[in-house]
Backbone as a ProteinNet text record, in pm:
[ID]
protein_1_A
[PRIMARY]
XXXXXXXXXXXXXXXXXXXXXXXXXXXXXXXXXXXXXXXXXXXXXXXXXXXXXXXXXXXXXXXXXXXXXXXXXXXXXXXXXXXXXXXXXXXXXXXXXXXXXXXXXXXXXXXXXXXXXXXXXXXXXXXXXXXXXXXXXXXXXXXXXXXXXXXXXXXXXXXXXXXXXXXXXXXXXXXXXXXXXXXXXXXXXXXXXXXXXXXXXXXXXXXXXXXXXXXXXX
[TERTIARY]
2845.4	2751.8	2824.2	2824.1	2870.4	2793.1	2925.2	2858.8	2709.4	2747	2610.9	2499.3	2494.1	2377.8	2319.3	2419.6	2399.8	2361.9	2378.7	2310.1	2182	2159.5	2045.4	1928.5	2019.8	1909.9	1843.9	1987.4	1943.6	1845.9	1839	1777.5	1615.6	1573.3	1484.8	1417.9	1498.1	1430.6	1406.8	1488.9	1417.5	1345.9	1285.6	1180.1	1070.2	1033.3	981.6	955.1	1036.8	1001.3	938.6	995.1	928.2	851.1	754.4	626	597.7	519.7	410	478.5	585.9	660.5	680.3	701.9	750.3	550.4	485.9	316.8	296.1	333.1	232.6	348.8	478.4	514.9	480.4	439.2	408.4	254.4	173.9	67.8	73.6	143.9	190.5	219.1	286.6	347.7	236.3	150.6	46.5	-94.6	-94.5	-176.8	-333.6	-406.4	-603.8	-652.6	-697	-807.6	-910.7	-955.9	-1038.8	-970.1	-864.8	-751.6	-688.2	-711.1	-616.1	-611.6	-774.1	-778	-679.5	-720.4	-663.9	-489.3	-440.2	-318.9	-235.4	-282.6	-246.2	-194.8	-349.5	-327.1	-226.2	-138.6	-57.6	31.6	33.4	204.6	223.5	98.5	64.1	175.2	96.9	137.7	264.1	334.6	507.3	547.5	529.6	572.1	586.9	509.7	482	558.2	518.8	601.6	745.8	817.3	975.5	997.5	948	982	1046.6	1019.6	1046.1	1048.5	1090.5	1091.9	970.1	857.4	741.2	759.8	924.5	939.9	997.4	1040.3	1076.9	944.7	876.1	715.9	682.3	723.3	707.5	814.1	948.9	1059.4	1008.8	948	904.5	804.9	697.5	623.2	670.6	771	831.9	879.7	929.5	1007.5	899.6	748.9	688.4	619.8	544.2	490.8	577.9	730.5	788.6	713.3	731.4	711	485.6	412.6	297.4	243	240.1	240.9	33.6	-12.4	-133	-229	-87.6	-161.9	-156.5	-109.9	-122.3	-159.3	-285.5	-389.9	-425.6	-415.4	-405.6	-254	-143.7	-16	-36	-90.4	-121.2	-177.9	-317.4	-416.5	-359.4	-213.9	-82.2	-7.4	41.5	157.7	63.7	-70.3	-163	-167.4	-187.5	-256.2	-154.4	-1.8	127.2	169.1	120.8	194.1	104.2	-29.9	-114	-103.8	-67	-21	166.7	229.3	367.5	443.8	406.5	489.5	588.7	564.6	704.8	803.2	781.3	899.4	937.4	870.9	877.7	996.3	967.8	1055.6	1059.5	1204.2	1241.9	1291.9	1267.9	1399.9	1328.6	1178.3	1073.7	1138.3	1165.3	1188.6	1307.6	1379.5	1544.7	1513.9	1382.6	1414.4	1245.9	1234.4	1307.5	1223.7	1281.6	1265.7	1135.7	1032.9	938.8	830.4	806.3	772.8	774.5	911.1	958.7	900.8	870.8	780.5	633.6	557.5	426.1	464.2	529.9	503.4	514.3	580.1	613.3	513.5	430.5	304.1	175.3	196.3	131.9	100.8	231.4	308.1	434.6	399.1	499	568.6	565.2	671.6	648.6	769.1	750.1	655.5	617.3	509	380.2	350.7	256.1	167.1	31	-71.8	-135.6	-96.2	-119	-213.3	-261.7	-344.7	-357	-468.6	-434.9	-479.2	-382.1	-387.6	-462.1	-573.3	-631.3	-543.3	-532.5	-439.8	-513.9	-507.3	-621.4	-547.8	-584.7	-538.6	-350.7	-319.1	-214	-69.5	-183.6	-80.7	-17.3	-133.8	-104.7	63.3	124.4	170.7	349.3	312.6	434.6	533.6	507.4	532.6	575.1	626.9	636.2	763.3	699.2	810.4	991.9	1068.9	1183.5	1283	1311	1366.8	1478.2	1433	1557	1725.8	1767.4	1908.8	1951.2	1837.9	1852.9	1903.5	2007.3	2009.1	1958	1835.2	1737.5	1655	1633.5	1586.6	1644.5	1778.6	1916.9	1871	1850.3	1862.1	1753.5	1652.4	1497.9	1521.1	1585.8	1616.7	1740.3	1838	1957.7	2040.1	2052.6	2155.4	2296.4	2361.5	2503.9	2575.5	2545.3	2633.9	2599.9	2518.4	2505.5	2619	2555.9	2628.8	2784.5	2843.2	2963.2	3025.6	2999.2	2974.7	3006.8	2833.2	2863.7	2923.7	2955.5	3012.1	3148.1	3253.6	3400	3475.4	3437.3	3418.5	3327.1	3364.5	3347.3	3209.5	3048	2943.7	2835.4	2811.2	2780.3	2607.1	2598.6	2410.2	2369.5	2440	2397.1	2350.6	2484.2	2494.3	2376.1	2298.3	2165.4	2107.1	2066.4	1945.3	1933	2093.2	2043.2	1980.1	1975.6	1946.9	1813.5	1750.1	1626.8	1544.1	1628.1	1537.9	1559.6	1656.3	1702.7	1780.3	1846.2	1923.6	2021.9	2055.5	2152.6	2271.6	2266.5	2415.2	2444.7	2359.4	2445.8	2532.4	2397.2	2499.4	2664.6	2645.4	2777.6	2841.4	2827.3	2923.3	3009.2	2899.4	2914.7	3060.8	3025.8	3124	3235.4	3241.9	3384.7	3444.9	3409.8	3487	3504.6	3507.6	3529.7	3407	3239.4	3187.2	3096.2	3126.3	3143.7	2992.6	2882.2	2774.1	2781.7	2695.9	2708.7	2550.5	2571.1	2451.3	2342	2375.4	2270.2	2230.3	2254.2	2182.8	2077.9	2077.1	1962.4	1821.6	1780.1	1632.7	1643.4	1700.7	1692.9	1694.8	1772.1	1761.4	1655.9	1603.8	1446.8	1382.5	1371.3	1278	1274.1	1400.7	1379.9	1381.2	1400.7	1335.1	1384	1550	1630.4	1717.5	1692.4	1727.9	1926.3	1954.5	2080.8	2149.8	2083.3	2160.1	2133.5	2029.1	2034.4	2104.3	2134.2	2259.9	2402.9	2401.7	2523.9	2538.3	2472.8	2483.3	2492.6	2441.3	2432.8	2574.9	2632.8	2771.8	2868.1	2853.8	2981.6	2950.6	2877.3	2870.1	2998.1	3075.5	3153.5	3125.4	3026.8	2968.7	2825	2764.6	2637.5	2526.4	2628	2586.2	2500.7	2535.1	2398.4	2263.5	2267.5	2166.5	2081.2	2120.1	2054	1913.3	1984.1	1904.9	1844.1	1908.1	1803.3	1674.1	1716.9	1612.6	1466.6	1541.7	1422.5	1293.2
6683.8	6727.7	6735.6	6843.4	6850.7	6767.4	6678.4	6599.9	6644.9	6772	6815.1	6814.7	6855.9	6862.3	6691.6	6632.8	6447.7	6445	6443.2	6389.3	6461	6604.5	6656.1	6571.5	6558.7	6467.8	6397.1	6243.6	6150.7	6144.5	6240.6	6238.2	6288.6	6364.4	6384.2	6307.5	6171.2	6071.5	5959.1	5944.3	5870.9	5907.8	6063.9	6103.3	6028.7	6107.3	6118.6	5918.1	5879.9	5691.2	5663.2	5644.8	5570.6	5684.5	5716.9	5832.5	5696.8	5635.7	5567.1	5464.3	5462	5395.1	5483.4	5662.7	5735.2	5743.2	5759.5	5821.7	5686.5	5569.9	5455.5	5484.7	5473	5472.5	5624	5728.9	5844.8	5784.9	5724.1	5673.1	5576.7	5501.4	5405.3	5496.1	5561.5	5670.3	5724.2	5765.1	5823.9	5779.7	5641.2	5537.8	5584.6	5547	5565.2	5444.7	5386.4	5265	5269.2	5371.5	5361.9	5334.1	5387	5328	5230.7	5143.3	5032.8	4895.4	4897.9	4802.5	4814.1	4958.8	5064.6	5069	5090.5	5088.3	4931.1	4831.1	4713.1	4684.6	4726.8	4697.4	4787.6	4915.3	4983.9	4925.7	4812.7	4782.2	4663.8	4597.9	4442.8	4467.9	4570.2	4661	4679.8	4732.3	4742.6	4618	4536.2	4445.9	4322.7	4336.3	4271.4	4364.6	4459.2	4592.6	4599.2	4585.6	4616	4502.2	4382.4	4218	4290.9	4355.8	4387.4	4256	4253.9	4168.3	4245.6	4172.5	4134.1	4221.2	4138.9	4183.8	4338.7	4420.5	4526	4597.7	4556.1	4668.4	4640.9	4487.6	4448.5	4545.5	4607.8	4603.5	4783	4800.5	4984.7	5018.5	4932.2	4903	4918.4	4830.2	4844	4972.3	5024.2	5177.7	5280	5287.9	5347	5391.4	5202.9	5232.6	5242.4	5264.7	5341.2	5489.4	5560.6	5714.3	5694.3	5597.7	5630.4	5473.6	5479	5328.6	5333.2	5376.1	5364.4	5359.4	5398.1	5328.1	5171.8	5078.7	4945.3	4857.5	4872.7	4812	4814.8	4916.8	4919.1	4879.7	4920.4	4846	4661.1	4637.2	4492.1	4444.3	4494	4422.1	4410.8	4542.2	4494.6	4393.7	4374.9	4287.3	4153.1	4133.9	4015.5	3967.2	4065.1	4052.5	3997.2	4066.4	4007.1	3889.9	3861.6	3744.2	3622.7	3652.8	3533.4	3531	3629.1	3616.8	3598	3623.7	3599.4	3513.2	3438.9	3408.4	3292.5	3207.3	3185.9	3281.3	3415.9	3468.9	3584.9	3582.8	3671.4	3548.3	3420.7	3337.2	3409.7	3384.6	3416.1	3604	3610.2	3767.7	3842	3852.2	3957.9	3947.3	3857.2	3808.9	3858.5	3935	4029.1	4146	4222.5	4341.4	4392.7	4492.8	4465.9	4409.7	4396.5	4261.9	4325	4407.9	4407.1	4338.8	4353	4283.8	4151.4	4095.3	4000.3	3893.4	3965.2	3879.1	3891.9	4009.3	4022.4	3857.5	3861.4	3767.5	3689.4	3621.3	3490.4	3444	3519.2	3502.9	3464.6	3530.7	3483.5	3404.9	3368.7	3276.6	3220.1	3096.9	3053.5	2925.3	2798.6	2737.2	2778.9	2823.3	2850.9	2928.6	3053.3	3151.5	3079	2972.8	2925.8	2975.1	3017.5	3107.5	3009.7	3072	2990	3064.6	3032.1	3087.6	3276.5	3333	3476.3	3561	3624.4	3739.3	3866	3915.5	4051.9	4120.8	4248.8	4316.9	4488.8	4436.3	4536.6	4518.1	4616.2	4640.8	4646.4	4565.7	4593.4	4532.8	4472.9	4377.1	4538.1	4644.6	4777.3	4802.1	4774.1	4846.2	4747.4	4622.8	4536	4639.2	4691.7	4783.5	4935.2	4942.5	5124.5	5201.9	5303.5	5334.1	5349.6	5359.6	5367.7	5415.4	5322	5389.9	5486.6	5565.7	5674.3	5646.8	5593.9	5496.7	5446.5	5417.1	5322	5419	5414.7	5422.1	5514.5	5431.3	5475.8	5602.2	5591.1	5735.5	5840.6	5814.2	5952.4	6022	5899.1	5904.9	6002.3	5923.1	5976.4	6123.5	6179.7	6315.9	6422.7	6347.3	6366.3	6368	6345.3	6330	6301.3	6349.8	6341.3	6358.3	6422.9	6401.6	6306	6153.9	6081.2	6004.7	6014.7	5908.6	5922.1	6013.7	6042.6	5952.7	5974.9	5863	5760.1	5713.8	5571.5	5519.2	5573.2	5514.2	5588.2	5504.4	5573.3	5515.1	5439.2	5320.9	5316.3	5300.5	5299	5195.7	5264.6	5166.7	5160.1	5095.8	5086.3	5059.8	4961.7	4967.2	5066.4	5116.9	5294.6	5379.5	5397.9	5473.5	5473	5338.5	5306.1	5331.6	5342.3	5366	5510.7	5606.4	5773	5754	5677.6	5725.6	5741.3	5619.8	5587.8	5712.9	5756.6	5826.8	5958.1	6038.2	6113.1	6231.3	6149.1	6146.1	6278.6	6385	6418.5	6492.1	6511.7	6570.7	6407.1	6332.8	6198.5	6130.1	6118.3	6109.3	6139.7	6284.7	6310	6332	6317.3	6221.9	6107	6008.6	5852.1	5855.8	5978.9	5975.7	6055.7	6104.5	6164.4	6024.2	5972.8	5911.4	5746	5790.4	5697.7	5593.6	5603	5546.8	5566.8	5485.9	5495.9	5481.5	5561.2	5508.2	5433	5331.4	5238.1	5256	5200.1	5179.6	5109.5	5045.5	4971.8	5039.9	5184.7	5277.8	5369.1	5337.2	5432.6	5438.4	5313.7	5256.2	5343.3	5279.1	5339.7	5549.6	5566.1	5727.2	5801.4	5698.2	5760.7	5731.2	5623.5	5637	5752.2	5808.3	5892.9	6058.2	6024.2	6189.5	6284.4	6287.2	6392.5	6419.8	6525.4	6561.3	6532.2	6602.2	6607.3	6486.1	6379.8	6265.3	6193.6	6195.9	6142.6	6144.7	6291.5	6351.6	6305.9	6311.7	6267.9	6080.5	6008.1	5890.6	5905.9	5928.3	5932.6	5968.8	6059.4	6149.8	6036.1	5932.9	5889	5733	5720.6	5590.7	5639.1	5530.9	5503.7	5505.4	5381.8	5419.9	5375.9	5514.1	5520	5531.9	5506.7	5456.2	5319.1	5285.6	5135.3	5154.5	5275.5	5305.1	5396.5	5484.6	5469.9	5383.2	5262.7	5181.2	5079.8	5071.9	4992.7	5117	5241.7	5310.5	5330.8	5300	5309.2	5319.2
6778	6882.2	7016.4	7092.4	7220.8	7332.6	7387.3	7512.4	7584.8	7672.8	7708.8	7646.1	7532.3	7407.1	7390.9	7364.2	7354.8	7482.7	7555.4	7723.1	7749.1	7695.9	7679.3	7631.1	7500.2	7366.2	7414.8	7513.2	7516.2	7654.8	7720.4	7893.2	7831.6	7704.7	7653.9	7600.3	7541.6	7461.9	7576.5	7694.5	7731.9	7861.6	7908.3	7937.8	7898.1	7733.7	7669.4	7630.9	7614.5	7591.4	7692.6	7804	7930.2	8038.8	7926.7	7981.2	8107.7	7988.3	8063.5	8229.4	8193.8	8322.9	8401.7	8396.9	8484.3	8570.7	8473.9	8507.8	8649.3	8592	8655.1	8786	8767.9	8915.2	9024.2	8934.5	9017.1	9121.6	8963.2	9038	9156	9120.7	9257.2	9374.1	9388.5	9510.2	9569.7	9505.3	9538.1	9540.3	9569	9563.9	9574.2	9522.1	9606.7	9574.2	9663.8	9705.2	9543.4	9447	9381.6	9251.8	9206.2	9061.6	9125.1	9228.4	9216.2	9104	9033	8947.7	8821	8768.8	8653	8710.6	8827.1	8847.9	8814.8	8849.7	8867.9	8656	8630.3	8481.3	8417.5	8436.4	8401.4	8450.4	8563	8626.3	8489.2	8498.8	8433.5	8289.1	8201.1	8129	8090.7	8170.8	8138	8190.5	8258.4	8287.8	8193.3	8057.6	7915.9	7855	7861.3	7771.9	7751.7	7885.6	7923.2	7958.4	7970.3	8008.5	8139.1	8266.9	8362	8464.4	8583.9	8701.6	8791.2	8788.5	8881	9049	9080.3	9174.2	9209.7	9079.8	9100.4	9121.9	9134.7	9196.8	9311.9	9352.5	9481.4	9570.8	9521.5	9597	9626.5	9486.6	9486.5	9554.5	9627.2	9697.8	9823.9	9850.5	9969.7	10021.4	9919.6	9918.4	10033.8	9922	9905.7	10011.5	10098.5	10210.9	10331.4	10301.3	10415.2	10425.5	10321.6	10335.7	10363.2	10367.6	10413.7	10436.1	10536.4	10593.9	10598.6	10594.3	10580.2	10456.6	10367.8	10227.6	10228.5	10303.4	10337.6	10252.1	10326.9	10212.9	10059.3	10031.9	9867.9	9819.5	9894.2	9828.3	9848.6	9924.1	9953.1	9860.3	9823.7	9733.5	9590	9575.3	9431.1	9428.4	9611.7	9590.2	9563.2	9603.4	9643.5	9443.1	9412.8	9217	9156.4	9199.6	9164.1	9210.2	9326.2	9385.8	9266.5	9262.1	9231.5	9036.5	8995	8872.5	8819.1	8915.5	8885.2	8954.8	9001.1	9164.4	9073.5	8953.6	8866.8	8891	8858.3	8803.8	8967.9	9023.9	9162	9273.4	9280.9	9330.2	9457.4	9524.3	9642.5	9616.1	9536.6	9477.7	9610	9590.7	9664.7	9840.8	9852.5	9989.6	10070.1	9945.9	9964.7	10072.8	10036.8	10091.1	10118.2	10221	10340	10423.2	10541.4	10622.6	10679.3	10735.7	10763.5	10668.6	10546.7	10395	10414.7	10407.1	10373.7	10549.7	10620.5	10738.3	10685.8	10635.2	10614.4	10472.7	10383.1	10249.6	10304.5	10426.5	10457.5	10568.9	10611	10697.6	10605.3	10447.6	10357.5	10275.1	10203.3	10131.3	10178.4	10212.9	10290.2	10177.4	10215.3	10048.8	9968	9926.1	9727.4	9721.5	9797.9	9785.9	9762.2	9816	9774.9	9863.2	9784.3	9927	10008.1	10101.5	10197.6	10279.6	10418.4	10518.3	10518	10471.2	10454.8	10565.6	10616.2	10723.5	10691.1	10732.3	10702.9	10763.3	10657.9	10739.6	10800.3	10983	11021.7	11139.6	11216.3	11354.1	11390.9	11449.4	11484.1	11315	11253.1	11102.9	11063.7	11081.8	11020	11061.9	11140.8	11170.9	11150.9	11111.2	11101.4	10963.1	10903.9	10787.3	10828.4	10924.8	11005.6	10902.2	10906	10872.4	10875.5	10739.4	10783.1	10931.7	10998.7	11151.1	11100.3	11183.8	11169.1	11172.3	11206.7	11201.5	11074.5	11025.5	10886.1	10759.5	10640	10545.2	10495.8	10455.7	10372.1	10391.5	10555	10598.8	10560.7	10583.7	10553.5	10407.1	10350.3	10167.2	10154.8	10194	10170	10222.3	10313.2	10336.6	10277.8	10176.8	10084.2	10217	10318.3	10456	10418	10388.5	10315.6	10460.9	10549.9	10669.9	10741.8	10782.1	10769.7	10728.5	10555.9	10490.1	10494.6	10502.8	10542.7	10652.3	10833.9	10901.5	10865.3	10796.3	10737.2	10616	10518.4	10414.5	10411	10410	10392.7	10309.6	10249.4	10117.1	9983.9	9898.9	9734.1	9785.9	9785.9	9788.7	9712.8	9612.1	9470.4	9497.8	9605.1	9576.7	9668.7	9756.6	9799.9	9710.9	9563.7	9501.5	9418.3	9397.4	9336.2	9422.9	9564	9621.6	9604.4	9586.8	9556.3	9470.8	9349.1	9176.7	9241.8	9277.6	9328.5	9409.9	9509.2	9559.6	9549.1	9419.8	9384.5	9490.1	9522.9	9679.4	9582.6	9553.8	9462	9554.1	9693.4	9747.7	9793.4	9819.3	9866.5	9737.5	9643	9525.3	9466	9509.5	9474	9567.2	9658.6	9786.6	9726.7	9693.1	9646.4	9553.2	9466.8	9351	9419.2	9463.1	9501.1	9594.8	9638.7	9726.6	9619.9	9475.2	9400.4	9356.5	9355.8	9334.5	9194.9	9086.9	8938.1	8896	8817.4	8774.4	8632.2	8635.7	8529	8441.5	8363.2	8308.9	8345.6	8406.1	8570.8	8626.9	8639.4	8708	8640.9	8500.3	8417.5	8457.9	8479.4	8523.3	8616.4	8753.4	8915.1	8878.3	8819.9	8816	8754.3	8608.7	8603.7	8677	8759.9	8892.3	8964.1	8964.3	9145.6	9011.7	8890.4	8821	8910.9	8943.3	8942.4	8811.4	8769.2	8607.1	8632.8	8733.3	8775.6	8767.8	8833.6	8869.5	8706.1	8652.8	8542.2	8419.7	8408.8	8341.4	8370.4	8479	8560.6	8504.3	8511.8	8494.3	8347.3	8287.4	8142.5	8059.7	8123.3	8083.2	8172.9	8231.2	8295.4	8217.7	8131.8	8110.8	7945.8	7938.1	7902.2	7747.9	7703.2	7548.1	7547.2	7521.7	7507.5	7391.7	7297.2	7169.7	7175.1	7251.6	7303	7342.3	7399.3	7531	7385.4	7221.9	7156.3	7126.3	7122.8	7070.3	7113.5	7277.9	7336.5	7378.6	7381.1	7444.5	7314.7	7199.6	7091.7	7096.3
[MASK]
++++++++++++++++++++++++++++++++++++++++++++++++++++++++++++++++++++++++++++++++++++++++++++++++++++++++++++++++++++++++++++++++++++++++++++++++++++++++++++++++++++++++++++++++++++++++++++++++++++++++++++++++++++++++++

């Protein structure tokens, strides 16, 4: 079978496997106040399903209400369902990124996420969550800004190269790689997230042996 054809196959099978993970995170992105019960139970869902980390919805959350900071409240009332059903396995990880978040959780849950005193979040709380500043990263990404990243990266930078998969960043991407930055198989998840066919292919064809990725993708 010709490489391309195998990377075809395999970018088809795991479309096609992790439907229901690509559907629930579209739904997340595009949040409404009225499926948030029905949404929560689709995160609940793969999160039993794929033995996933709790906090990777907290972190996609974060992503999310950069690009619409007034979905707020309904990303809140997720991280709130998660915090009070996972907070074993959520630990400090949630607390990584990024730092507007990571002041709203710690105004909330303060030791050991333990809930503590709860803040409505109305009036000016709206706004501790603003969107990505233009300076930042992530903004560049969120726009594929490859002249930017140029600027800033002049160095081999590997969780960049995951935030393209993510936000299907695909001229920054291959920026990343010319200037020597290698995709691994650590990047499969992050690239069906951001459902650029390109970058996914691309990761798929540089992983080394993917005779594994068969059969975990089963």
């Amino acid at each position: 079978m010709a490489e391309t054809e195998y990377d075809e196959k395999l970018y088809n099978k795991l479309i096609e496997k992790y439907k229901d993970y690509i559907d629930t995170i579209d739904k997340l992105y595009n949040i409404k106040p009225e499926f948030i019960e029905d949404l929560y139970t689709n995160i609940n869902a793969l999160i039993k399903k794929y033995k996933m980390l709790p906090c990777f919805f907290i972190n996609t959350i974060a992503l999310f209400i950069q690009e619409d900071p007034s979905a707020i409240k309904s990303y809140w009332t997720i991280i709130e369902l998660l915090m009070k059903e996972h907070i074993p396995e959520i630990g400090f990880i949630a607390l990584e990124y990024p730092d507007n978040l990571k002041t709203l959780l710690k105004k909330n849950y303060k030791k050991n996420l333990t809930c503590a005193k709860k803040i409505k979040i109305q009036g000016k709380q709206e706004k501790i969550l603003a969107p990505f500043p233009e300076r930042s990263i992530e903004f560049h990404l969120l726009n594929d800004d490859v002249d930017f990243l140029k600027e800033k990266s002049k160095k081999v930078d590997e969780s960049t190269l995951s935030k393209c998969c993510q936000f299907g960043a695909i001229t920054c991407y291959n920026y990343l790689k010319s200037i020597g930055c290698k995709p691994s198989s650590n990047n499969v998840s992050a690239a069906i997230a951001g459902k650029n066919k390109e970058i996914i292919m691309d990761v798929l064809n540089n992983i080394e042996t993917k005779d594994g990725l068969w059969l975990q993708y089963q």
